[in-house]
C-alpha positions as CSV (number, residue, x, y, z in Angstrom):
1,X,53.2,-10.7,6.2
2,X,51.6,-9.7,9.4
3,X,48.4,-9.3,11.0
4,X,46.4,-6.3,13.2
5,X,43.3,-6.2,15.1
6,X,41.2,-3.0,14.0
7,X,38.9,-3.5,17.6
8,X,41.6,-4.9,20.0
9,X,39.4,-4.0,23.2
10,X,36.8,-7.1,21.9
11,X,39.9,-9.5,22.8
12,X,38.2,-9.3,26.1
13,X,35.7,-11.8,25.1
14,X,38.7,-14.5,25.2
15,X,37.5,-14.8,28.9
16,X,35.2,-17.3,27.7
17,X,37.6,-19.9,27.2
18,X,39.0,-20.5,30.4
19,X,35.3,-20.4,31.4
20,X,34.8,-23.4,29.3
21,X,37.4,-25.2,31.3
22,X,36.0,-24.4,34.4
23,X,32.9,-25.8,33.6
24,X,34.1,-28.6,31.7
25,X,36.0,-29.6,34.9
26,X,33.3,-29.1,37.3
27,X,31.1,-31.6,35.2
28,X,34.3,-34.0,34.8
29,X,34.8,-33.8,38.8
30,X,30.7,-34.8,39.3
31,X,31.0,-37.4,36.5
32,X,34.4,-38.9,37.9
33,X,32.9,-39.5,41.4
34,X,29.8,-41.4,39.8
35,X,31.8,-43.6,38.3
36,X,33.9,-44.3,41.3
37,X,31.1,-45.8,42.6
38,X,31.4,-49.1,40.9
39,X,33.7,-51.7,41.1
40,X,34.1,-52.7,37.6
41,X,34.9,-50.8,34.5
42,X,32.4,-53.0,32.5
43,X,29.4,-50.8,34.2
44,X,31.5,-47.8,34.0
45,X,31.3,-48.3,30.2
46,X,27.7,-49.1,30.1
47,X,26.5,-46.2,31.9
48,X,29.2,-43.4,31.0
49,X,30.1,-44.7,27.7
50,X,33.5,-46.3,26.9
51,X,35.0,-42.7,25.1
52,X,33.3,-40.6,27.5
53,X,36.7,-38.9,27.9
54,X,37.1,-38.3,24.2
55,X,33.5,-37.1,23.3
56,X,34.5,-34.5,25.8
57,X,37.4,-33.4,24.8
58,X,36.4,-33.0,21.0
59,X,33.3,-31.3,22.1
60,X,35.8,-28.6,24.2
61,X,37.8,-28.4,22.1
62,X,35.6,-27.4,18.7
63,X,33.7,-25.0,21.1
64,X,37.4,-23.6,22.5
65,X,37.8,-22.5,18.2
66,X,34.9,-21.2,17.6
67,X,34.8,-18.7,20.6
68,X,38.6,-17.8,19.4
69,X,37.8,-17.7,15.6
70,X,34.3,-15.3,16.8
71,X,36.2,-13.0,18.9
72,X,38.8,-12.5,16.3
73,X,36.1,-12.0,13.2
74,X,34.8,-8.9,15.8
75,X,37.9,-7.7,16.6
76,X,38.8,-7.1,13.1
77,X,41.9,-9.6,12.6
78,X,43.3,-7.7,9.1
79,X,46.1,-9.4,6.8
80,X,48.8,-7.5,5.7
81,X,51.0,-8.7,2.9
82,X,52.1,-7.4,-0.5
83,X,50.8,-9.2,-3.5
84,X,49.5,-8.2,-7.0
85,X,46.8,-5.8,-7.2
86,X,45.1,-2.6,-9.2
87,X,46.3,0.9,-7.9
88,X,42.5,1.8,-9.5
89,X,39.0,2.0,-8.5
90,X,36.4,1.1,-11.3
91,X,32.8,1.9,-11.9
92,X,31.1,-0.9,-14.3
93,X,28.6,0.8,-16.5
94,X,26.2,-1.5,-18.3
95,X,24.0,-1.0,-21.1
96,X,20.3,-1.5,-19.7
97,X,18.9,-0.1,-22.9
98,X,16.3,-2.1,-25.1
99,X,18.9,-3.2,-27.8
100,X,20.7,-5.1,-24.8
101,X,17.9,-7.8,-25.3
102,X,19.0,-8.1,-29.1
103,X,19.5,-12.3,-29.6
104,X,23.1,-11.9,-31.5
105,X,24.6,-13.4,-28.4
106,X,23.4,-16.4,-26.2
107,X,20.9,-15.9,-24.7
108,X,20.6,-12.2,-25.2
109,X,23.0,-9.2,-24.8
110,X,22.3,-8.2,-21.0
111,X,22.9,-11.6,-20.0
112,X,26.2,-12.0,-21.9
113,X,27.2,-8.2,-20.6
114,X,26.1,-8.8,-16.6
115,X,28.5,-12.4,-17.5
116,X,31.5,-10.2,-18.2
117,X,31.1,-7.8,-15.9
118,X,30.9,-10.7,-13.1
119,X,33.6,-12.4,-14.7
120,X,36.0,-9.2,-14.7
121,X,35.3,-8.6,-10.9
122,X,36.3,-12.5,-10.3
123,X,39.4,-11.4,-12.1
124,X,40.4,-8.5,-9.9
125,X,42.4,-9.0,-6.4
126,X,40.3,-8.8,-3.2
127,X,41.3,-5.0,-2.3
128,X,40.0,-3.7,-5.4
129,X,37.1,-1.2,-5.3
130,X,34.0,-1.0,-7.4
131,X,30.9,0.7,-7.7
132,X,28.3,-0.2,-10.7
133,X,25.7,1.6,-12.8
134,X,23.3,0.9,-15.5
135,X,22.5,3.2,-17.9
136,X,19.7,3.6,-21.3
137,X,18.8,7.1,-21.7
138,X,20.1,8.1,-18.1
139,X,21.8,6.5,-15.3
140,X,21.1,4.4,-12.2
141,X,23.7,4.3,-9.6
142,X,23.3,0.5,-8.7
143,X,26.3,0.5,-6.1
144,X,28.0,2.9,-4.5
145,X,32.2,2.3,-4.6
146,X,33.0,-0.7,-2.3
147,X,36.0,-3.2,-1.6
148,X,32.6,-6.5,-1.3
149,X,32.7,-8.3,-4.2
150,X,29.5,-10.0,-3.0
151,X,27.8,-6.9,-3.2
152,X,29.5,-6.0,-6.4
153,X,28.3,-8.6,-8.3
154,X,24.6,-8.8,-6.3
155,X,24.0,-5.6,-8.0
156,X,25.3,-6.8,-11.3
157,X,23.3,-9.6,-11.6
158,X,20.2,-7.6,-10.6
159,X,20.5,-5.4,-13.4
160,X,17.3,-5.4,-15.8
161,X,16.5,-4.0,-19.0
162,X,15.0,-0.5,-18.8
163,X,11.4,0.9,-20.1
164,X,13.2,4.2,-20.8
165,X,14.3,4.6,-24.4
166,X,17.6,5.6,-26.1
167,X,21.1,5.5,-25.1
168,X,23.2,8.1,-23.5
169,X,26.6,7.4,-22.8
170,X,27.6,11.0,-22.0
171,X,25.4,10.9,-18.9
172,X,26.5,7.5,-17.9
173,X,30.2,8.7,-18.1
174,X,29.1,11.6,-16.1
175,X,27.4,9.8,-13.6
176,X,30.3,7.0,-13.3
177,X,33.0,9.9,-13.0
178,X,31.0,11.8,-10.1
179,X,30.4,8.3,-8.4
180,X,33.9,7.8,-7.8
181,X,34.8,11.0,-6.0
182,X,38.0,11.4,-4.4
183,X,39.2,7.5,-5.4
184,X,42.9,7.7,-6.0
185,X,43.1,6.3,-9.6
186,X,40.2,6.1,-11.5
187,X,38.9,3.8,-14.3
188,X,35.4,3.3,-15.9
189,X,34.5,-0.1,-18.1
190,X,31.6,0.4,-20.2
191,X,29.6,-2.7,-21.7
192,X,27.2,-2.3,-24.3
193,X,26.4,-2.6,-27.9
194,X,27.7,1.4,-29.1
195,X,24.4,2.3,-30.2
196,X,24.3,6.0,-28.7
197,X,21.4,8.0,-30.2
198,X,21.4,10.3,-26.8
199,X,24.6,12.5,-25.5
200,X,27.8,12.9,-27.4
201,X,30.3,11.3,-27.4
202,X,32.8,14.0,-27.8
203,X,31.2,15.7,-24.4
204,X,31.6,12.5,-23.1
205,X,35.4,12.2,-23.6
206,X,35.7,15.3,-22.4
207,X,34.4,15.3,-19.0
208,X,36.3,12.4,-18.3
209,X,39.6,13.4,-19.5
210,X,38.9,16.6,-17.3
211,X,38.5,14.4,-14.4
212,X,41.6,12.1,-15.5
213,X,39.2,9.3,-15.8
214,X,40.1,6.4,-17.6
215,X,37.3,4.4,-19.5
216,X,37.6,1.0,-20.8
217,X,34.7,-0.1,-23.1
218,X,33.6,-3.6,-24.2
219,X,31.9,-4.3,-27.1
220,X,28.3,-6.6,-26.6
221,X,27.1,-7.8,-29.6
222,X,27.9,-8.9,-33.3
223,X,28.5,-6.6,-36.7
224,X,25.8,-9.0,-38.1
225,X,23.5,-8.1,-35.4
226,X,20.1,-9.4,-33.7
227,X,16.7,-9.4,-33.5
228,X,14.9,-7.6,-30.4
229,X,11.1,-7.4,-30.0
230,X,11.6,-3.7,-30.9
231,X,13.8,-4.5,-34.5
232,X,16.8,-5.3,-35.4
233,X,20.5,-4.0,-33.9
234,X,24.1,-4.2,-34.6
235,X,26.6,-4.2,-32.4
236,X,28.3,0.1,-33.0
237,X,31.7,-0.3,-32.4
238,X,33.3,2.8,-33.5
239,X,31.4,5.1,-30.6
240,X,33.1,2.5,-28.0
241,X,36.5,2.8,-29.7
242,X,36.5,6.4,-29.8
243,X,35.6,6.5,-26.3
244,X,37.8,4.2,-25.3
245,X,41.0,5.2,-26.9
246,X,40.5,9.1,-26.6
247,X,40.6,8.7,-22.9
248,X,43.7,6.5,-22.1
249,X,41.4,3.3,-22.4
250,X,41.4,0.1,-23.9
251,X,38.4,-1.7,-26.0
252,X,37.6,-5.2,-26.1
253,X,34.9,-7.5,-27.4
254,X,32.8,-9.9,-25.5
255,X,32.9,-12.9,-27.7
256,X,36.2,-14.3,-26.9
257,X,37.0,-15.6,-23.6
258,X,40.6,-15.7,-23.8
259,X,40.8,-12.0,-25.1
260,X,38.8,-10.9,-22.6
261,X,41.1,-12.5,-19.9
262,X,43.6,-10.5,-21.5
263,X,41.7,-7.7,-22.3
264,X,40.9,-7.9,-18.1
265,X,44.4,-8.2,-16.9
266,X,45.5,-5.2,-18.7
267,X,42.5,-3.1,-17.8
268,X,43.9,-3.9,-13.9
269,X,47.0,-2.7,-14.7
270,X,48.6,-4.9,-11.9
271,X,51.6,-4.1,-9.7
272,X,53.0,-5.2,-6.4
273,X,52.0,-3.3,-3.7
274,X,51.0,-3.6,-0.1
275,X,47.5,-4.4,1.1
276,X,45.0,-5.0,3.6
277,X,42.9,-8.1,4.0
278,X,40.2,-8.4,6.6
279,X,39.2,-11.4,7.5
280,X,36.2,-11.3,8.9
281,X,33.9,-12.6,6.8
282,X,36.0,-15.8,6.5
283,X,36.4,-16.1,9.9
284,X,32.9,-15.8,10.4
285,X,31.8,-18.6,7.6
286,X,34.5,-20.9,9.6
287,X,33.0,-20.2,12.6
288,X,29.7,-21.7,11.0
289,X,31.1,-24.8,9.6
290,X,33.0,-25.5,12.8
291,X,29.2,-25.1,14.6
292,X,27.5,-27.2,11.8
293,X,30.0,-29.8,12.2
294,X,29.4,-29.8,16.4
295,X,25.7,-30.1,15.8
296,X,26.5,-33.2,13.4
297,X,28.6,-34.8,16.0
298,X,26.3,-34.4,18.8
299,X,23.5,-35.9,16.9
300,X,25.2,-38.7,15.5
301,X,28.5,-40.0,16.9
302,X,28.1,-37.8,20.5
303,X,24.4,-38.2,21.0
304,X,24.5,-39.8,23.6
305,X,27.1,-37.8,25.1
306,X,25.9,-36.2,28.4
């Protein structure tokens, strides 16, 4: 395990901490001679306050941390370690169609299909790239392929149900495939209810396996079906199986938890390998809790500190 700095020359900004000493010592000196001015230590504590030397020095050094931890979130302080992870890049393709608001699942289909999805990206290690879509009878690209899971799933969860009718898988396999470009290994999971009444899903298997593209589908629904505002549906999972396992992919259902762990984990296909961590946006979200926690200080404990 080691570490790198991808902006070294912002290591400059470390000047700022023997700046805070000078200053702290300059106000010590001033303070130090007022106090010499009395003859007992009594007055001394009334006016200075008896852990007027502490206050100080917990005050320094918080803010001596937080000017380290800042200049090392810019500078692009980057883990490197070797831990288990996917060699693959994914696309996550949901079914925005009308039958995803079908009432077979708690509290409808989308909801239990955006839960998955979430829950799969949760499951993957932190250099693992995605990019999502949502498709009905064509395809939104909702995320372009990125290593943020915060992003990831912001676009997830903002999926809605579409206006447009009908189902096409082909183009969403299309669109997913195109999406991830030049990624070294590439995989596709698809969650939806099968019901594809637009494309083919011969063409569909196809273009993928021309672009040695893996896709993983997950089933999102019941065989006993639900009711939508539009009629009833049932969950088609033969189209999803065919997809699925004529491409080098693996289908699942998204009523069991502990299968879909497992159903996860083998879709990640995880091996040791090397990888990069930057830590920037943990360093950053310390920095704030270390300046929260000042701000407490001062106006509680240290507010009367000078």
């Amino acid at each position: 395990m080691n570490f790198s700095l991808l902006h070294p020359q912002y290591l400059f900004l470390l000047i700022g901490i023997p700046l805070l000493f000078v200053i702290y010592f300059m106000s010590f000196g001033g303070k130090k001679k007022k106090a010499l001015k009395f003859a007992n230590f009594d007055a001394i504590a009334r006016i200075e306050g008896v852990d007027f030397f502490s206050k100080n020095v917990v005050i320094l050094t918080l803010n001596i941390i937080i000017i380290a931890v800042l200049v090392f979130a810019v500078s692009g302080l980057t883990l490197h370690t070797t831990a288990r992870t996917s060699s693959f890049s994914f696309i996550i393709a949901i079914d925005s169609s009308q039958s995803m608001l079908a009432d077979d699942l708690i509290p409808d289909r989308i909801s239990v299909a955006k839960g998955t999805a979430v829950a799969f990206v949760n499951s993957a290690p932190v250099d693992v790239r995605f990019g999502v879509i949502s498709f009905s009878g064509g395809s939104k690209i909702e995320k372009e392929v990125t290593d943020r899971k915060d992003e990831v799933k912001g676009a997830i969860n903002g999926i809605q149900v579409s206006g447009f009718g009908g189902t096409d898988l082909y183009e969403a396999v299309v669109t997913s495939s195109n999406l991830l470009g030049d990624e070294g290994h590439k995989a596709v999971v698809i969650l939806g209810d099968g019901q594809i009444n637009v494309g083919s899903i011969d063409d569909a298997v196809d273009y993928a396996n021309k672009r040695d593209v893996l896709v993983h589908t997950i089933g999102v629904g019941t065989e006993e079906g639900g009711q939508t505002e539009f009629g009833f549906s049932k969950l088609d999972e033969d189209s999803l199986k065919s997809l699925a396992y004529n491409t080098g992919g693996i289908y699942s259902r998204a009523d069991n938890e502990e299968n879909l762990t497992s159903a996860f984990y083998d879709i990640l296909d995880l091996t040791e390998k090397k990888v990069s961590i930057e830590l920037f946006d943990y360093l950053l979200i310390f920095s704030i809790i270390l300046v929260v926690f000042e701000f407490f200080l001062a106006n509680t404990r240290y507010v009367n500190l000078p």
